[in-house]
N, C-alpha and C positions, 0 to 999 in steps of 0.2 A: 504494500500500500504506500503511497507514495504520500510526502510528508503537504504539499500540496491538500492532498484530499486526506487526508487527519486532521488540519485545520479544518478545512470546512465542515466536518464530519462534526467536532468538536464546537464553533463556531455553530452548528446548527443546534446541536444541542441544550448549548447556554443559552442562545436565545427561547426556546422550547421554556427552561424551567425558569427563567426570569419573574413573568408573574408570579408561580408558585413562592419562586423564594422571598418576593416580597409582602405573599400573603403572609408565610413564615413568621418574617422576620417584623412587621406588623402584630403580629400576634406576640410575641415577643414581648417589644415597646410596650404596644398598648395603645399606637399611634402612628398614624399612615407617613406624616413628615420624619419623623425617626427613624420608623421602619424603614424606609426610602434610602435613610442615608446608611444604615446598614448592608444595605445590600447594595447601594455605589461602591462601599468600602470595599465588599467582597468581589465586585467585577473587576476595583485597580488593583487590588493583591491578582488577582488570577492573569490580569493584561500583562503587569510588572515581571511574574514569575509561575508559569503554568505545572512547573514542576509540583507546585502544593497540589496538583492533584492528580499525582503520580501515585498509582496502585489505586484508585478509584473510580466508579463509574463518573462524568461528570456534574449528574446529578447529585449524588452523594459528595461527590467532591465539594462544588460551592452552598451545599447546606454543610457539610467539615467547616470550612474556610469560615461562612458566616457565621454559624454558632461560636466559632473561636473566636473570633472579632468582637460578637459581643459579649463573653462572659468575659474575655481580658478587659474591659472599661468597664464591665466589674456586674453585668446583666444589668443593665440600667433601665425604668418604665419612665415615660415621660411626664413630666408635671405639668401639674395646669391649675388653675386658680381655685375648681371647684372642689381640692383638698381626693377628689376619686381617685385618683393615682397613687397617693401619698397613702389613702387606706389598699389600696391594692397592694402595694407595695409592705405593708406590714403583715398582711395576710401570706406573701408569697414566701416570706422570713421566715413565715410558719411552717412550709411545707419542705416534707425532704428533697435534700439538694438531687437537681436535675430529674426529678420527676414529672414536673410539670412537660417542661422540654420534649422526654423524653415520649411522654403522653400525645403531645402536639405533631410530631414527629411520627407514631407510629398510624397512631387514627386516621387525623387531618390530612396527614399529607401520605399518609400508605407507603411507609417504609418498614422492611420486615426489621425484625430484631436486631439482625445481623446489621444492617445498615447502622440503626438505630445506635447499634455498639461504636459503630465508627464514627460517626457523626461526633457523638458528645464524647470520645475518650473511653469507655468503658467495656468492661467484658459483655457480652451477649447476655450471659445467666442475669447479670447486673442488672441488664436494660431490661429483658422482660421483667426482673422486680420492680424495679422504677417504676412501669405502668402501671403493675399492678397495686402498685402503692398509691399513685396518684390519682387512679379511681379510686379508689377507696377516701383518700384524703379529700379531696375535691365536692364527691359526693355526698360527704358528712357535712361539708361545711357552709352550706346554704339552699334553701329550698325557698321557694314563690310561688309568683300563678306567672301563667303564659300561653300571650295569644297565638293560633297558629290560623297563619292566613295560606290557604290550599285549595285552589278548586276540585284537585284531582282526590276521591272519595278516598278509595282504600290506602292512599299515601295517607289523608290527613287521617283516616284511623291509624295507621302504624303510628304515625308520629304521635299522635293522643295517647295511644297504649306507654310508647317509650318514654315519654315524659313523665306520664303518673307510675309509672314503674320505677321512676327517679327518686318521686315522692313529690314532684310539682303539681298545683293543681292549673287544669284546664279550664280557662275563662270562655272557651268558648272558638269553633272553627269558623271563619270568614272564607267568602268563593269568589268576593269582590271587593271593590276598593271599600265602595261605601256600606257592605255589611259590615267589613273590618272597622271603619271606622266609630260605624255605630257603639260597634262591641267593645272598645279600646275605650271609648268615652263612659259607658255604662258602667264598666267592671276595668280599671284599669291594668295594666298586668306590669309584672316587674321582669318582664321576659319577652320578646314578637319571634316568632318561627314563621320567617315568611318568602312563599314562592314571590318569584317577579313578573311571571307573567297568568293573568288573572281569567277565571273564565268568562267574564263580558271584555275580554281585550282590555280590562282597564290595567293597571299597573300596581305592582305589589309593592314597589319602591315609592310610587307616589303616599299609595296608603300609611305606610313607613313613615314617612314627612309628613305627613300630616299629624300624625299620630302625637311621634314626638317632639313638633312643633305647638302641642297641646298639653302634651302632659309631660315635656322635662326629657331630657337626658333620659335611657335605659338602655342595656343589651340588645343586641338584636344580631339572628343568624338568617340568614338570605342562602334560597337555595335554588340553584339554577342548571341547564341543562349544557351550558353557555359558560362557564364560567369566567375565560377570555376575554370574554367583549366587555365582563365589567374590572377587569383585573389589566387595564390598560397604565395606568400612572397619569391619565388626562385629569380626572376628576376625583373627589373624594370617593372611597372605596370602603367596605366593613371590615373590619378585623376577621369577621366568624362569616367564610361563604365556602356553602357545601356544594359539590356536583352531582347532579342525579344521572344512573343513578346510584344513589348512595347505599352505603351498611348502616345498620344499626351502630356501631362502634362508632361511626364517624359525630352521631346526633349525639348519642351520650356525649363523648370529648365534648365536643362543640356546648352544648347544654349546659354542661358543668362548670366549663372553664370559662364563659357566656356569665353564667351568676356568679360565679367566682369572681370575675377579674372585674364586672361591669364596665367595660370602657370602652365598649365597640363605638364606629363614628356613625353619623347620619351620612349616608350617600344619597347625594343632590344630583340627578338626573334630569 
């Protein structure tokens, strides 16, 4: 193979997991501008010296690179005025080291074990206990109610079932902009599980902003079939966006870490 077409080969690659790794590395922060610069960090280490990701696939490679990048500045969540960070951030103090990560990494982003080990440093047996600790830790540590906006029936029972098997209650499933909205306003939720595209064509993201443009800052996981077209860097973006279709593993993570962390952004469409 000529070194030629390794670049490109390589080169195609990077660009492939570019979005993901700034979903990553967003969830991370806690913050799409942060998260951003994390992952600029991790393209000029990889331009500067490609060798860092020698003996890895490249995917695995710049999630190595970037998780090194940010637990050396010391795992940092972004601050902001309304003090959410700053309790995030002592809750995360709470939880055993690189579990969270380690969780975010195998769910969200469907890396096996094995990667998982390389990624953050640690042996395999390691990294599946790490998960296994972080559901656990995660799932103790905060329960609410949460709306789930789904036109499509038997997705929104799955996701009804997995929620209240978390132990959150269900306010209630939206099939449109303005039943979600209705439901959001009536029963407000400290949680939104919500498709983006609705069945009168209206818009899940709209719903979203409206919502909480009403009632304040809250989580919210966005689940789409798409998840490219919103993982661009043009616009604000959520911390928590699932691809259908998805595992159950993926909702849990997302659910837990979602009430956990509280500091997903409103994406303005």
């Amino acid at each position: 193979m000529s070194d030629t077409h390794q670049q490109d080969t390589l080169t195609n690659a990077v660009a492939a997991t570019i979005p993901y790794l700034r979903r990553f590395a967003r969830a991370l922060t806690g913050n799409q501008t942060s998260g951003d610069r994390f992952a600029a960090a991790t393209l000029e280490t990889i331009l500067a010296d490609r060798d860092v990701l020698a003996n890895m696939s490249p995917r695995t490679g710049l999630f190595h690179v970037l998780y090194g990048i940010w637990s050396s500045a010391g795992a940092p969540i972004e601050k902001d005025e309304s003090g959410i960070h700053a309790k995030a951030q002592k809750r995360l103090a709470e939880l055993t080291n690189n579990s969270r990560e380690a969780l975010l990494l195998h769910t969200l982003e469907g890396f096996s074990f094995k990667d998982v080990a390389t990624i953050i440093g640690v042996e395999q047996g390691e990294a599946e206990e790490l998960v296994a600790i972080a559901r656990q830790e995660m799932s103790n540590a905060a329960t609410g109610s949460v709306l789930i906006i789904e036109d499509e029936a038997i997705i929104a029972m799955d996701l009804e079932s997995t929620v209240s098997e978390l132990g959150h209650r269900v306010t209630g499933i939206a099939q449109t902009r303005d039943e979600a909205i209705a439901l959001g306003m009536s029963d407000a939720p400290d949680l939104i599980l919500a498709d983006i595209q609705l069945a009168d064509n209206s818009s899940g993201i709209d719903a979203v902003n409206d919502l909480l443009g009403s009632l304040g800052p809250r989580p919210v996981i966005f689940i789409t079939a798409f998840p490219e077209r919103l993982l661009t860097g043009d616009k604000p973006e959520p911390a928590f966006l699932i691809s259908k279709p998805y595992k159950v593993d993926q909702v849990i993570s997302a659910v837990s870490q979602a009430m956990f962390f509280s500091s997903t952004e409103t994406l303005n469409i």
